[in-house]
FIGU-365908 format. One record per residue: x, y, z of N, C-alpha, C in turn; chain; residue in one letter; residue number from 0. Coordinates in Angstrom, 3 decimals. Layout:
REM FIGU-365908
REC X Y Z X Y Z X Y Z A A NUM
...
REM end
This chain:
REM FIGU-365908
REC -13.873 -26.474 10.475 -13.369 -25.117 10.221 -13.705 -24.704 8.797 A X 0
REC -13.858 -23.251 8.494 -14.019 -23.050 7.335 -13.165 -23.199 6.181 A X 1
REC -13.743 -23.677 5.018 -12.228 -23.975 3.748 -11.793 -22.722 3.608 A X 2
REC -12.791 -21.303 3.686 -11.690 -20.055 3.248 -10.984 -19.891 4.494 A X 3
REC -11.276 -20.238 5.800 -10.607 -19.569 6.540 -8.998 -20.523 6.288 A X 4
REC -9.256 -21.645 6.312 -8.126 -22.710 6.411 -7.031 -21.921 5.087 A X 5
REC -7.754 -22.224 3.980 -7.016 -21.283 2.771 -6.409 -19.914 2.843 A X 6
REC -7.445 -19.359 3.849 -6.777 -17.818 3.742 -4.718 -18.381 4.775 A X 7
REC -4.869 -19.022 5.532 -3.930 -19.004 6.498 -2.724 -19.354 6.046 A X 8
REC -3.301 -20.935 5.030 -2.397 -21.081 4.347 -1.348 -20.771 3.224 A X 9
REC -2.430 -20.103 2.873 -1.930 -18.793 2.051 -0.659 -17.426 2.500 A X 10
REC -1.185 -17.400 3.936 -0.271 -16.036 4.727 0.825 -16.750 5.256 A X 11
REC 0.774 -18.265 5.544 1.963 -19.183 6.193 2.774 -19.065 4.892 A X 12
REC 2.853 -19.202 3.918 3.596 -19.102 2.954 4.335 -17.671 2.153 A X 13
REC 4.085 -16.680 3.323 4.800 -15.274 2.794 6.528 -15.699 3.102 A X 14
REC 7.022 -14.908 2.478 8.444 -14.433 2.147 8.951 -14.025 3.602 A X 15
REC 9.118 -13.853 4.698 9.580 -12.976 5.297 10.892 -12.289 4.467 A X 16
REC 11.477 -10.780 4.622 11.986 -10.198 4.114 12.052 -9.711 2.936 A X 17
REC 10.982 -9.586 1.930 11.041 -9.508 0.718 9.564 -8.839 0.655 A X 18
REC 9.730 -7.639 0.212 8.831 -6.518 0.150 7.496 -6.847 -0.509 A X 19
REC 6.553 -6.479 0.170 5.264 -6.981 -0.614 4.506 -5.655 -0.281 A X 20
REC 4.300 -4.756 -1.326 3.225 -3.175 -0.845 1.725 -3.493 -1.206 A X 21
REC 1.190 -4.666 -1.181 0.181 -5.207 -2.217 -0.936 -5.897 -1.017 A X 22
REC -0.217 -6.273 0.301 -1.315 -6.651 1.212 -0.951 -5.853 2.678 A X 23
REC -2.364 -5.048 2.688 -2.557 -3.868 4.128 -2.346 -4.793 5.151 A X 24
REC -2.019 -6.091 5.567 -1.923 -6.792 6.255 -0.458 -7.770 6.483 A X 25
REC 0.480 -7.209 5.739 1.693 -7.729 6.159 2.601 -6.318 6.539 A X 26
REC 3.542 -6.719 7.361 4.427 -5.480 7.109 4.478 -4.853 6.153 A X 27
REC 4.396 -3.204 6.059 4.708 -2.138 5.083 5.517 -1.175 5.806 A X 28
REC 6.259 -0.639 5.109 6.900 0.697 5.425 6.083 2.030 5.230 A X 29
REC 6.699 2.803 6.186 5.475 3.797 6.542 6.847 5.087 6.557 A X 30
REC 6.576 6.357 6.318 7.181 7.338 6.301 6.504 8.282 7.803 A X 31
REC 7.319 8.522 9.107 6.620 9.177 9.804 7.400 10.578 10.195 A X 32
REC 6.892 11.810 10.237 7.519 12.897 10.635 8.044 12.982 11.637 A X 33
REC 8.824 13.512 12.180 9.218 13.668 13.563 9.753 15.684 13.683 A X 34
REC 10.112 15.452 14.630 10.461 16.895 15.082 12.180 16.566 14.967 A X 35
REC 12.644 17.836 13.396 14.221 17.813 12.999 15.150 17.762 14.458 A X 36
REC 16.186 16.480 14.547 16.573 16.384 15.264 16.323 15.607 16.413 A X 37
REC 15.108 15.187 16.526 14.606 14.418 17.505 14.619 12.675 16.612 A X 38
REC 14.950 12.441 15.122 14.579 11.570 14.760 15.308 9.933 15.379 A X 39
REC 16.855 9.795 16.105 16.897 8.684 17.251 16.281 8.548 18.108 A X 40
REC 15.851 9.757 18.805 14.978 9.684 20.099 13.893 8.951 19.489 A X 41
REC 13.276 9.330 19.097 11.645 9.111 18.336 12.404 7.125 18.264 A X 42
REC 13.200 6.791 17.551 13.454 5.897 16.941 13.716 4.974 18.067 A X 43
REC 14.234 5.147 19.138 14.984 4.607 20.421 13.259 4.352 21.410 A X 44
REC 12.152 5.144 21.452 11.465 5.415 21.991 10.550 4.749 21.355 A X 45
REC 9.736 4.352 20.280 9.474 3.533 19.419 9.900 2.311 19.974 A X 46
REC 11.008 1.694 20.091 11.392 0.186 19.997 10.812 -0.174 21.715 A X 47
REC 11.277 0.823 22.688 11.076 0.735 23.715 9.535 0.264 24.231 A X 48
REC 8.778 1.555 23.591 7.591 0.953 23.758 6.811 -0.233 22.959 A X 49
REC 7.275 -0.890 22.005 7.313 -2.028 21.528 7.803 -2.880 22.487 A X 50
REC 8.653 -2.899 22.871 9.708 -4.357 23.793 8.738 -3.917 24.924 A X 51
REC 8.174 -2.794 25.906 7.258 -3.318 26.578 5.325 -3.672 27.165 A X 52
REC 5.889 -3.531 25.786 3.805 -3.642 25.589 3.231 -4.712 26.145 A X 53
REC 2.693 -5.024 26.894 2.030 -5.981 27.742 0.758 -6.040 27.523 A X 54
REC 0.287 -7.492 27.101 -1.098 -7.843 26.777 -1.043 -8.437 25.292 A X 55
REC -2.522 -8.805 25.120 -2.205 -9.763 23.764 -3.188 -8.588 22.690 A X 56
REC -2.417 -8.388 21.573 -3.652 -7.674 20.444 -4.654 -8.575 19.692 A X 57
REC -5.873 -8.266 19.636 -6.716 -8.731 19.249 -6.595 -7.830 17.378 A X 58
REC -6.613 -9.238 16.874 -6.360 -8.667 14.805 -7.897 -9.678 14.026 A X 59
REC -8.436 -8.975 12.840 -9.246 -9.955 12.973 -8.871 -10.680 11.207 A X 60
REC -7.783 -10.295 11.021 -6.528 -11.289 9.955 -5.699 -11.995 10.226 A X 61
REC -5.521 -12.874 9.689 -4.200 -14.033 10.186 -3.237 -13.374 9.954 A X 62
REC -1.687 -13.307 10.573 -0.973 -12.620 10.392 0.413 -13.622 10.653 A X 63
REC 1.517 -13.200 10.300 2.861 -13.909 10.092 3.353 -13.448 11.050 A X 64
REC 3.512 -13.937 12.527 4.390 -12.892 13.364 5.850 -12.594 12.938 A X 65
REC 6.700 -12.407 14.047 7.884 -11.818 13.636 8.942 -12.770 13.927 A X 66
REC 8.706 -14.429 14.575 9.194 -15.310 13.877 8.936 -16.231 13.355 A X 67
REC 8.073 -15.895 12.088 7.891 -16.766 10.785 6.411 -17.549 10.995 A X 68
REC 6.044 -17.570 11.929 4.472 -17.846 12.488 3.227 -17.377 12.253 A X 69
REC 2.423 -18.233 11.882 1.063 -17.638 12.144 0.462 -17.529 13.392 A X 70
REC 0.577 -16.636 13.622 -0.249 -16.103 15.173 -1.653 -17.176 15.643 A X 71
REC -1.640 -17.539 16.464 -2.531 -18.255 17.081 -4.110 -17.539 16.827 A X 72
REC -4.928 -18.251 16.876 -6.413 -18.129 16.847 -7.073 -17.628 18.251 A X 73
REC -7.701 -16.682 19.158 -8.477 -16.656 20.260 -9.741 -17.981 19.725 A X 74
REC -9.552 -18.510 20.943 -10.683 -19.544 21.179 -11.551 -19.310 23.012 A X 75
REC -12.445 -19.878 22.918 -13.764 -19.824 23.706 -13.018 -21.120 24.778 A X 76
REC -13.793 -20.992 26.507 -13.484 -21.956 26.963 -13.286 -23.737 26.554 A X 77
REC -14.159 -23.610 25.403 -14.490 -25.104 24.592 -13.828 -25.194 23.696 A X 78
REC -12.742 -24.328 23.695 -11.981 -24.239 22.250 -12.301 -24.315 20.902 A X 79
REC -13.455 -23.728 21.001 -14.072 -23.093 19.716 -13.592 -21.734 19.055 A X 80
REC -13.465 -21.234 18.078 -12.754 -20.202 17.450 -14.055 -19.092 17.641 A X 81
REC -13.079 -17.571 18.325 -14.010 -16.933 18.644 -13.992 -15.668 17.293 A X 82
REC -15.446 -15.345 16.695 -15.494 -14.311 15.496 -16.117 -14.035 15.959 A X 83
REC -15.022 -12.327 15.111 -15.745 -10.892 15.153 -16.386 -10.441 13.309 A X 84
REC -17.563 -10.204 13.393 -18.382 -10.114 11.885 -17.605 -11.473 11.657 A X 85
REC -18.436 -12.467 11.883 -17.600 -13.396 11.296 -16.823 -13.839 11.147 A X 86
REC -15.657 -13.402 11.272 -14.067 -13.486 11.133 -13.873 -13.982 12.308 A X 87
REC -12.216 -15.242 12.087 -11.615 -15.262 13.294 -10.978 -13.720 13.929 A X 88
REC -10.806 -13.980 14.884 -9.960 -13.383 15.593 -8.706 -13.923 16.119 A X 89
REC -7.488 -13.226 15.710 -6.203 -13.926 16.395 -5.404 -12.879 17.495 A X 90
REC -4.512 -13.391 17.707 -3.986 -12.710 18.879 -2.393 -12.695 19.106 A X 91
REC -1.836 -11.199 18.776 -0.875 -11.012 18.044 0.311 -9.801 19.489 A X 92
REC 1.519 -10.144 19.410 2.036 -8.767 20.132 2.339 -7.870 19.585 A X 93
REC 2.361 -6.895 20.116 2.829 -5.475 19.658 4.207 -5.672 18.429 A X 94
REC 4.902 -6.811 18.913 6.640 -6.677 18.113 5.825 -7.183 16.841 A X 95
REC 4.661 -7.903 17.149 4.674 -8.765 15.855 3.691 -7.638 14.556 A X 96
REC 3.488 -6.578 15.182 2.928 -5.764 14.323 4.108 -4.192 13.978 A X 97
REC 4.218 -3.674 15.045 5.433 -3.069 14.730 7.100 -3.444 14.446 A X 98
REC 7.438 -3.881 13.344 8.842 -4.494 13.186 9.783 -3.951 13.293 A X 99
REC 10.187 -2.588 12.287 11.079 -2.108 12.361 11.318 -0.868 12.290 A X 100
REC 12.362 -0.015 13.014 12.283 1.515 12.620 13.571 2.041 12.152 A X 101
REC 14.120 2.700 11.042 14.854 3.162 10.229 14.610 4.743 10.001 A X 102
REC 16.101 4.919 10.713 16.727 6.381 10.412 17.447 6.266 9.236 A X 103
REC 16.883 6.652 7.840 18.119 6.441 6.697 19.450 7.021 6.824 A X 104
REC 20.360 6.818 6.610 21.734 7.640 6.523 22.676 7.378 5.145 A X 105
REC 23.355 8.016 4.978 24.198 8.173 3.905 25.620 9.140 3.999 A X 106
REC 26.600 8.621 3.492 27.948 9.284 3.827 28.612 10.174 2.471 A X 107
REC 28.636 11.317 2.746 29.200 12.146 2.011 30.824 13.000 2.673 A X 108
REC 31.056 13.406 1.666 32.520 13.839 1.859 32.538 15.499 2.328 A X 109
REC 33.215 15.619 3.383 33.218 17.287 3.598 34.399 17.622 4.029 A X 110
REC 35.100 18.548 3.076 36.060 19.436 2.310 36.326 20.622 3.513 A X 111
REC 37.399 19.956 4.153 37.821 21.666 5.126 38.840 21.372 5.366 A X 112
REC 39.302 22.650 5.289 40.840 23.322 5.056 41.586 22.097 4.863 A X 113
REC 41.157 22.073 3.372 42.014 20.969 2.137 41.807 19.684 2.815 A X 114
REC 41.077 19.194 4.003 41.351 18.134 4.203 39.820 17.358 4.007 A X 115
REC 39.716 16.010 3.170 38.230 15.706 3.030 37.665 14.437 4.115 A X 116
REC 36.623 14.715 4.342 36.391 14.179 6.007 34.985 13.045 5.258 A X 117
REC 35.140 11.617 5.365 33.526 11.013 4.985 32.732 11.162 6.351 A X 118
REC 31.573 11.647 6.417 30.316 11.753 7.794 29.094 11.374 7.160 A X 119
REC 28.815 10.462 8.284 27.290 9.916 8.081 26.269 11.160 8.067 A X 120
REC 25.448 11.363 7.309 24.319 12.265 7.147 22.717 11.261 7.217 A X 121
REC 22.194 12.373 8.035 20.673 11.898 7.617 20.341 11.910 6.548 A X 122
REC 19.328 11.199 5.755 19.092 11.089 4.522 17.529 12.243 4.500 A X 123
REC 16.938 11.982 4.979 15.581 12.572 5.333 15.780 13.355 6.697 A X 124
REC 16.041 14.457 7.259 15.977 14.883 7.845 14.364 15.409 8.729 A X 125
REC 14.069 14.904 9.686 12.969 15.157 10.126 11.863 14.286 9.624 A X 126
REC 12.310 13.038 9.245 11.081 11.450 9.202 11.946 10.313 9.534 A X 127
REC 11.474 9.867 9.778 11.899 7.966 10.163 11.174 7.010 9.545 A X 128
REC 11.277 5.902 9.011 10.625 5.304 8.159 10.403 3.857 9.495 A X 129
REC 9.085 3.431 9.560 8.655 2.779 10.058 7.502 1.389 9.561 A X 130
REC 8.397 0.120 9.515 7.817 -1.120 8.666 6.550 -1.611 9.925 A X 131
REC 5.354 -1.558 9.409 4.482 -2.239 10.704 2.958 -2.675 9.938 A X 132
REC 1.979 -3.118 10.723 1.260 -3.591 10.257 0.053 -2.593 10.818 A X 133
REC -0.295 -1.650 10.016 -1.147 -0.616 10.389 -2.584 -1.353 11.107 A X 134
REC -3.152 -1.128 12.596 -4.101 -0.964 13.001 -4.118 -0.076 14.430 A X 135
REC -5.720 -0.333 14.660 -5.360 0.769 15.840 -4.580 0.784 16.551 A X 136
REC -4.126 0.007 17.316 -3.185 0.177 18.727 -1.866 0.374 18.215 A X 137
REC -1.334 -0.413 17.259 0.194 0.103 16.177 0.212 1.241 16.152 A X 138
REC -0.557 2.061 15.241 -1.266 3.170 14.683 -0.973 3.985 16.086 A X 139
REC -1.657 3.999 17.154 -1.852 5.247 18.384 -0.681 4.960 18.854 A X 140
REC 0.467 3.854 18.726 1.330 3.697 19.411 2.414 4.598 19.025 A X 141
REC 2.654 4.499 17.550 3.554 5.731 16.913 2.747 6.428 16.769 A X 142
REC 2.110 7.196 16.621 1.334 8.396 16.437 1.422 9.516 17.625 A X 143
REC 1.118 8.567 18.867 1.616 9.482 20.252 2.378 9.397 20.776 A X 144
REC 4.102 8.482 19.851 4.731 8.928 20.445 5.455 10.669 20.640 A X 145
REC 6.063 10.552 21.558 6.758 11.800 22.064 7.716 11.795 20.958 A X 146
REC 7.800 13.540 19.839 8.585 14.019 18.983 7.532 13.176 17.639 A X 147
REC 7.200 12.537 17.496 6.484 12.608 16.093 5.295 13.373 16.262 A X 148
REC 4.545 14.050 14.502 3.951 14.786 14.577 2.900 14.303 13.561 A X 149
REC 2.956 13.022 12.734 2.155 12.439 12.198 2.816 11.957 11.115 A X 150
REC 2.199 10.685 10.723 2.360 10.010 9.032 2.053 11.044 8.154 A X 151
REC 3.051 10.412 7.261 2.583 11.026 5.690 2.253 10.189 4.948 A X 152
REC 1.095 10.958 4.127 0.720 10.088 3.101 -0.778 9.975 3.136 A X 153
REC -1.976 10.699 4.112 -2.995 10.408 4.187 -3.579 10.293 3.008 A X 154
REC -4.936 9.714 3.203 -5.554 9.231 1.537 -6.849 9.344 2.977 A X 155
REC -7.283 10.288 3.451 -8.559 10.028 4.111 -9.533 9.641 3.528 A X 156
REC -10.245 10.007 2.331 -11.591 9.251 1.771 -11.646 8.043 1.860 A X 157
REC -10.235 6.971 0.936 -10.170 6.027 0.791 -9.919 5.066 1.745 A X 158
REC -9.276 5.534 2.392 -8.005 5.096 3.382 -8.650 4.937 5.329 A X 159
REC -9.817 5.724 5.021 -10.464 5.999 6.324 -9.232 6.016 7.479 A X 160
REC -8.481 7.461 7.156 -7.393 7.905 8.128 -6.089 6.881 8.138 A X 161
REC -5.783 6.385 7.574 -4.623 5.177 7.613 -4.077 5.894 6.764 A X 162
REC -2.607 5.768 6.881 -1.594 6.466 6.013 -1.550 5.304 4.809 A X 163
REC -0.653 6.012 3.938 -0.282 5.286 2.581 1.053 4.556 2.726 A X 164
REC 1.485 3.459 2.622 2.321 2.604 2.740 3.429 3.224 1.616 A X 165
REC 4.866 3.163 1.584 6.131 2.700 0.245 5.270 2.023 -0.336 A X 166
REC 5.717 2.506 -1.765 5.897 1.061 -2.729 6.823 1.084 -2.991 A X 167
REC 6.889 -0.505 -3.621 7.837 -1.547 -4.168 9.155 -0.523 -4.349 A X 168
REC 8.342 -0.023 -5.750 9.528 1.004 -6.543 10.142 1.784 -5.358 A X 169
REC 9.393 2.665 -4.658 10.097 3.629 -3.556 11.176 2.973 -2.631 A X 170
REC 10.414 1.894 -2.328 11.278 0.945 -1.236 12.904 0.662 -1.458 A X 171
REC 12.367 0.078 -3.003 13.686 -0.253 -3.996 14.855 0.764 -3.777 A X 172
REC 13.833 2.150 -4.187 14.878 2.973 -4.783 16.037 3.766 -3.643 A X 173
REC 15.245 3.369 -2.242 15.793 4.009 -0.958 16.760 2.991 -0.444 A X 174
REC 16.832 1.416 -1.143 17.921 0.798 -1.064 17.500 0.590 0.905 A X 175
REC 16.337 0.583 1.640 16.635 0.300 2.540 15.914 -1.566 3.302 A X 176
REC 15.592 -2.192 1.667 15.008 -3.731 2.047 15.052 -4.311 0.665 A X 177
REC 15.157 -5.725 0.628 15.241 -7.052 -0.585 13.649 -6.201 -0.788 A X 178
REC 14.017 -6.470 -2.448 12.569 -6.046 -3.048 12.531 -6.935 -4.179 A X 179
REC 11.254 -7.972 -4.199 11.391 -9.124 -5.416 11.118 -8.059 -6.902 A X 180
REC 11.694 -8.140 -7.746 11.615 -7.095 -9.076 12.068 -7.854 -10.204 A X 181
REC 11.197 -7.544 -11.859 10.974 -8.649 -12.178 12.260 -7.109 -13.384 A X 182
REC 12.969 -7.211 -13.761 13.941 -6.685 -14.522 14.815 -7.318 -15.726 A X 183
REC 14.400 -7.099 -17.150 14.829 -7.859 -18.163 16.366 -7.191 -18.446 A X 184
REC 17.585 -7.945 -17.849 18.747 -7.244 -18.140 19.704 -7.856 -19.346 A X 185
REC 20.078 -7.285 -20.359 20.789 -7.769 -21.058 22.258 -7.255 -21.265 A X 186
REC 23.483 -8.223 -22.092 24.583 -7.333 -22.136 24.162 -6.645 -23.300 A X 187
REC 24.777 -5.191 -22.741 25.241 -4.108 -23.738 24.226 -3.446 -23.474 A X 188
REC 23.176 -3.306 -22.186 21.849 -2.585 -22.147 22.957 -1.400 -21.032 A X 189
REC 22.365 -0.222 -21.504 22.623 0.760 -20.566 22.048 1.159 -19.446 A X 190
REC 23.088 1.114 -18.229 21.843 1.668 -16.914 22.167 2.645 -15.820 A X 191
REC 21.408 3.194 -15.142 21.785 3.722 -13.882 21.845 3.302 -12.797 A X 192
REC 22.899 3.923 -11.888 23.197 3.355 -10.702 22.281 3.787 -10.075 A X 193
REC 21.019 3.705 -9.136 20.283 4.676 -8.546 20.378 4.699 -6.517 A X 194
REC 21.343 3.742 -6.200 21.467 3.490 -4.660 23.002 2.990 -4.327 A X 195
REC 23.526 3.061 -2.915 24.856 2.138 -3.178 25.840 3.676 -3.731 A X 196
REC 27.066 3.057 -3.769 28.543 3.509 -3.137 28.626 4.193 -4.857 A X 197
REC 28.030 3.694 -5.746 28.214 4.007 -7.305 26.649 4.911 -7.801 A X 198
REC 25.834 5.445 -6.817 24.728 6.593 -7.324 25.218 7.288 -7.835 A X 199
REC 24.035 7.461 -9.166 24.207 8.334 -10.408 25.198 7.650 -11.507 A X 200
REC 26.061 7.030 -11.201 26.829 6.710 -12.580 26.250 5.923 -13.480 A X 201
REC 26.533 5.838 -14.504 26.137 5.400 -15.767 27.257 4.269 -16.058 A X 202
REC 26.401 3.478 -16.505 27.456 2.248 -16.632 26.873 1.099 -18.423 A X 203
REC 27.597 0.385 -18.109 26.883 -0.645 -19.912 26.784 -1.856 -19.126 A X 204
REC 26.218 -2.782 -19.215 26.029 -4.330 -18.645 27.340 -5.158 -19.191 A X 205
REC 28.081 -5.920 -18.833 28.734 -7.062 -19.684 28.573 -8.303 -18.740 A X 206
REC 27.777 -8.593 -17.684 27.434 -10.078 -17.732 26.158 -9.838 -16.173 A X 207
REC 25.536 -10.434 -16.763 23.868 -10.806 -15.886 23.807 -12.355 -15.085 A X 208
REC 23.828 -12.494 -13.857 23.428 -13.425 -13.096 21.813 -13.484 -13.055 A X 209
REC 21.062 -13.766 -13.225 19.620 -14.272 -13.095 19.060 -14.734 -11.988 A X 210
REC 19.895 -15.750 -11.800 19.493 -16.319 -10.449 19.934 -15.711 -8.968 A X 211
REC 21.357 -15.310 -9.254 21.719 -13.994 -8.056 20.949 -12.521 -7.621 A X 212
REC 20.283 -12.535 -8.942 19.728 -10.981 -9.373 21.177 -10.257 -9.073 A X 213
REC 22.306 -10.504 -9.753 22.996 -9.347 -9.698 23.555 -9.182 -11.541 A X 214
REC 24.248 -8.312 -11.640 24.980 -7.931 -13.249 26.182 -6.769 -12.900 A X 215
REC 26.559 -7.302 -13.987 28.716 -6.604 -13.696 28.351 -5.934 -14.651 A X 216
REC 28.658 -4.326 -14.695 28.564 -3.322 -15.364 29.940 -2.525 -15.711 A X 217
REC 30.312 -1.960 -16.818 31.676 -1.504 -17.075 30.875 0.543 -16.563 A X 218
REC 31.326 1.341 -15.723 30.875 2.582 -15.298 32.269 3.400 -15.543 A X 219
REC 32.168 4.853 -15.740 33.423 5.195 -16.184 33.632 6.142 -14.542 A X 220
REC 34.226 6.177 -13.879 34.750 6.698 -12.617 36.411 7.565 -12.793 A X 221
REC 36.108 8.866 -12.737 37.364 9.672 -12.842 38.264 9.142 -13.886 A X 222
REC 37.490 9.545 -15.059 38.513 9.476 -16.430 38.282 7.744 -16.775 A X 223
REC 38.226 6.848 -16.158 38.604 5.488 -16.660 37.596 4.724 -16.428 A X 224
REC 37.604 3.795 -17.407 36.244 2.296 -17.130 36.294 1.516 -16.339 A X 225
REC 35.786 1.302 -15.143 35.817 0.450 -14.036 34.778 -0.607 -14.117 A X 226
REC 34.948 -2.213 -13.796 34.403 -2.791 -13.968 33.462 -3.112 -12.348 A X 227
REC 32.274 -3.138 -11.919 31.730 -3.454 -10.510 30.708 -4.432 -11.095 A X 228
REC 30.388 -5.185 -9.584 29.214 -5.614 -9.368 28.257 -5.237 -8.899 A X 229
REC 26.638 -5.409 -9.364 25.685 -4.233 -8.676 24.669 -5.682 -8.713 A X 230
REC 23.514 -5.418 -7.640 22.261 -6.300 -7.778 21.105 -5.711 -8.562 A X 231
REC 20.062 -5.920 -8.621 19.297 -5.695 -9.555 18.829 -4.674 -8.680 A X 232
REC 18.488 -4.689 -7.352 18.111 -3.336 -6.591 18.708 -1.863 -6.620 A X 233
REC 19.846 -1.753 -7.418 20.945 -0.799 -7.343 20.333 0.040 -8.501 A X 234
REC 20.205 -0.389 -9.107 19.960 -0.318 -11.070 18.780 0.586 -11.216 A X 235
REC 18.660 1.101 -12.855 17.389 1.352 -13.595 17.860 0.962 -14.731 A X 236
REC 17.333 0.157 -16.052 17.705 0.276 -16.849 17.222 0.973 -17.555 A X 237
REC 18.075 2.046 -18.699 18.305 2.873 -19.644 17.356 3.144 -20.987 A X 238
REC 16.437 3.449 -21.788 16.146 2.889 -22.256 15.719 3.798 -23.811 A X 239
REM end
């Protein structure tokens, strides 16, 4: 077998599952897709469906991490020889293991009627769904036609030859909707913002940093007085 191919694999056997990587077109990314306002569960419910019944094996011509913790098997020849396309293996992957996940953001705000205040879940994005998958064709035509979406955002056609533009890191972070590895120098007495989580927007001072937790206890002032919380490093910006 080839040493890059052996290397490349070993290399992808050793990803993170759950921990955001916007840096390879070949692992899960999050994808921003439009839908028609109001249709965005349907779209979301309809999505998983046709995932859970996709029948047949996808042909990928990257090694890939399925969706439990695996490297997807190799297509081989009756002689069990490894079969390449331009060269490349070819492996053979399901639909779940390329489309992972689909996310309706939500967020709860307070609404004020006749004196009485009510918390309700709100859409966050009204009219997109954010969708983690591993962009190629059949992924790709699978959300694309579904029924109520109307296309990705984010084209980069020159570059991109029609493939949408993935989240990054930072975006991912800041939507608070996945573990994002982030390399953040926090000290006490550094000032920061809350930017996700039950404490958005407040302003707070550091007085003690976990490192290894990635979290830090911040003193934030909440209706007149200094409250002491805990926040992770995903919550945060620091101040500067």
């Amino acid at each position: 077998m080839d040493e890059n191919i052996v290397e490349t694999e070993k290399q992808t056997s050793q990803l993170v599952d759950g921990f955001y990587d916007d840096s390879d077109e070949h692992s899960p990314r999050w994808y921003v897709v439009h839908t028609y306002s109001g249709h965005e569960n349907k779209v979301k419910s309809s999505i998983e469906k046709q995932v859970e019944s996709y029948a047949g094996k996808i042909e990928v011509d990257f090694p890939l991490i399925d969706r439990f913790g695996e490297v997807v098997p190799a297509k081989t020849d009756e002689q069990g020889n490894r079969v390449l396309k331009n060269g490349n293996p070819v492996y053979l992957c399901d639909m779940a293991d390329l489309v992972r996940k689909i996310n309706v953001p939500m967020h709860d705000v307070t609404v004020i009627k006749e004196k009485e205040s009510k918390v309700k879940s709100r859409k966050m994005f009204p009219g997109y769904i954010l969708v983690k998958m591993v962009v190629e064709d059949k992924s790709w035509f699978l959300v694309r036609n579904t029924a109520g979406v109307t296309g990705f955002v984010g084209y980069n056609t020159k570059e991109r030859k029609n493939r949408p533009v993935a989240l990054s890191k930072e975006e991912v972070r800041r939507m608070g909707i996945e573990k994002v590895v982030i390399e953040l120098d926090f000290s006490v007495g550094d000032s920061i913002k809350v930017i996700n989580g039950p404490f958005e927007s407040f302003i707070g001072v550091v007085e003690e940093v976990n490192p290894e937790r990635e979290t830090l206890k911040a003193r934030i002032t909440m209706f007149g007085r200094e409250t002491p919380v805990e926040l992770i490093y995903d919550q945060v910006d620091k101040i500067y």
